[in-house]
N, C-alpha and C positions, 0 to 999 in steps of 0.2 A: 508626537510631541508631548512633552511630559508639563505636567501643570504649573511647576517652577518657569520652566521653559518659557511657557507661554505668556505666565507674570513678567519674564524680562522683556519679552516683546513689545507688553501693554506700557510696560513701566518705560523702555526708552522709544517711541513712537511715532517721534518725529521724523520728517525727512530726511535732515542731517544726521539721523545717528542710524542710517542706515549698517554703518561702520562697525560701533557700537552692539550692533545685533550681531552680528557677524562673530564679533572676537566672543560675545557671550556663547554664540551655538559650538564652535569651535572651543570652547572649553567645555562646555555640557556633553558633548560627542566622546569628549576621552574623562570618563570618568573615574576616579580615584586616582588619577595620574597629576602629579607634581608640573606642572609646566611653565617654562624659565618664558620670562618675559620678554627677552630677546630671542624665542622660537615666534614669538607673537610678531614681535619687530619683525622677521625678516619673512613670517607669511604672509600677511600685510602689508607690508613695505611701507611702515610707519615710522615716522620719529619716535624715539623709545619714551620721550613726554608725552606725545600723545598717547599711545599704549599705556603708561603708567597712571594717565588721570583716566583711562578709561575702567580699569582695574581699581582704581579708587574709590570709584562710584558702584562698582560691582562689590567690592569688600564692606562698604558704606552701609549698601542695600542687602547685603549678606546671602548675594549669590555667589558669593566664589570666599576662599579660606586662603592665607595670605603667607606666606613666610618667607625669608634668607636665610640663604644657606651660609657654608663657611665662609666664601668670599664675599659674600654681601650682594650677594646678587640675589633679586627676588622672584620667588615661583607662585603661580599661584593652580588652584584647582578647585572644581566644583564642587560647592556643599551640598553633598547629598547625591545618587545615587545617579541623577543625569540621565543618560542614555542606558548606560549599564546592561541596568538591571543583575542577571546572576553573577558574572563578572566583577562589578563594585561588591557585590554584596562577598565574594572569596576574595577579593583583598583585603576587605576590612579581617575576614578570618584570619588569612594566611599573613606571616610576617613575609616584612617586605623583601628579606634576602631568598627566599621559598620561593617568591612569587619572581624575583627578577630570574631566577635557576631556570623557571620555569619557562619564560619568554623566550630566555637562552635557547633553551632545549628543543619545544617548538618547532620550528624551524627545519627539526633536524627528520621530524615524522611528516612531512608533505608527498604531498600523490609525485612533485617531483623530484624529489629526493630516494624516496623510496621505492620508485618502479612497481613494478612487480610482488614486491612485497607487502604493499600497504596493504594489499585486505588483510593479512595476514595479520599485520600489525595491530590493524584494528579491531580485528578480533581476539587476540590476546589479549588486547588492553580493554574488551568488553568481560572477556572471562576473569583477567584480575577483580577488575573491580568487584563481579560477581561473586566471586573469592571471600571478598572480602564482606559482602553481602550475607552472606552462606555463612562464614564463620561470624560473623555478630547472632547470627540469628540462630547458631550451634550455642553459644553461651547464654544467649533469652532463652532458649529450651531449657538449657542443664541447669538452670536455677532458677528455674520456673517450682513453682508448685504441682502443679500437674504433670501428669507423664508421658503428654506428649501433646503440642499444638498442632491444631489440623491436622489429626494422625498424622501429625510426623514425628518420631522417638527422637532420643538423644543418638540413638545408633545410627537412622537415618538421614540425621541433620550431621553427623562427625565424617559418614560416606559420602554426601553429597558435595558436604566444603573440601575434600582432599580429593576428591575427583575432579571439581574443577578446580583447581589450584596444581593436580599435576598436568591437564592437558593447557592452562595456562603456561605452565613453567617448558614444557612440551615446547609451543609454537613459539615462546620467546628464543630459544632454543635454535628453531628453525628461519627466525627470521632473517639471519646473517646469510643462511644458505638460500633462501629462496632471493634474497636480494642478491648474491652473487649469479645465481642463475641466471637470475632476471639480467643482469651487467652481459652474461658470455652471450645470451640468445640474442640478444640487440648490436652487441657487436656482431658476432654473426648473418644476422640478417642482413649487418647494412654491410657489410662486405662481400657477401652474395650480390645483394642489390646491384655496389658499388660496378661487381666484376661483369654483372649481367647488364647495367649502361655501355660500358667499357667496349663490350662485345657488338653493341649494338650498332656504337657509332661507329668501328672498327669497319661494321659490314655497310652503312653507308659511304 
C-alpha cells in the first residue's frame, strides 16, 4: 500500500465511507488510466451522484486528476503513480497512442496464443532488446576517448551488436514456423487421442 493510499484511508475513515475507500483503491489500482465515471457507476452499483460527489472530494483533496472529454462526460484517474509503479512511470514516457498499440498488441504474445512458440518469442524479444543494448553501448565506445571500455574495442562491441541482432532477427523469423508446428502437433495429438478413445469404447 503506497503512502498516498494510505492518506485516503486516514482521510475518509469513517464507517460510512467504507464506499469511499473502495472507489479510491480502485482508481489507485489502475494507475495513469483515464477512468469514466460510469465504469465506477456500474462497478459499484452506484447512483452516478453518488459516485460524482465522491470524486469530488477526491479531486478536492487532490487524490485523483479530473477531466471531460468530447461529450462531456467525466473521467477521472490518480494523481501520481499509485499502484504502478514502472508501468505509470512508461506512460507518462510513451505517448498515449504507442501505449494503447501496445495493449492492442499484447494480447497477441500469451502462453495462450502462442503455444509452442512462446519461449521462442520470448527469447527474441529478450535478444532485441539486448540488440539494442549492444548497440548503444557500440556508439558509447566509438566516441568514447579511449580505445576501448573494459577491453572491449570498437571492433568487439560492432561484432557483438550484429551477432545478436542477426540471431534476434533469426528467431523472429522462426517464430511463425514453430507456432505453426506447435498448431499441426496438437492437432495431431488430439486426433490420435481422439481415435485411440474411439477404439477403446468400440471394444467395450
Amino acid at each position: 500500500m503506497t503512502d498516498r493510499l494510505l492518506r485516503l484511508r486516514e482521510e475518509y475513515d469513517q464507517t460510512n465511507q467504507e464506499t469511499k475507500r473502495a472507489i479510491g483503491k480502485y482508481i489507485h489500482d489502475r494507475p495513469g488510466r483515464w477512468i469514466p465515471k460510469q465504469q465506477l457507476v456500474t462497478e459499484f452499483d452506484l447512483d452516478e451522484s453518488v459516485v460524482g460527489r465522491h470524486l469530488d472530494d477526491f479531486h478536492e483533496d487532490s487524490f485523483v486528476q479530473s477531466r471531460h472529454d468530447e461529450q462531456g462526460r467525466r473521467t477521472v484517474r490518480w494523481d501520481g503513480p499509485g499502484a504502478g509503479g514502472l508501468e505509470y512511470r512508461l506512460r507518462q514516457l510513451l505517448p498515449e497512442r504507442v501505449w494503447r498499440a501496445g495493449q492492442e498488441v499484447r494480447p497477441l504474445f500469451t502462453l495462450d496464443v502462442l503455444g509452442g512458440a512462446y519461449p521462442i518469442t520470448l527469447f527474441a524479444g529478450l535478444l532485441w532488446v539486448s540488440g539494442i543494448v549492444t548497440g548503444l553501448f557500440f556508439l558509447f565506445v566509438l566516441y568514447s576517448p579511449w580505445d576501448s571500455i573494459l577491453g572491449v574495442t570498437v571492433t568487439d562491441a560492432l561484432v557483438l551488436t550484429g551477432t545478436v541482432t542477426v540471431f534476434a532477427s533469426l528467431l523472429f523469423v522462426f517464430i511463425p514456423l514453430a507456432y505453426i508446428l506447435d498448431r499441426v502437433l496438437t492437432r495431431g495429438l488430439n486426433w490420435v487421442t481422439g481415435h485411440v478413445r474411439d477404439d477403446q469404447r468400440d471394444k467395450k
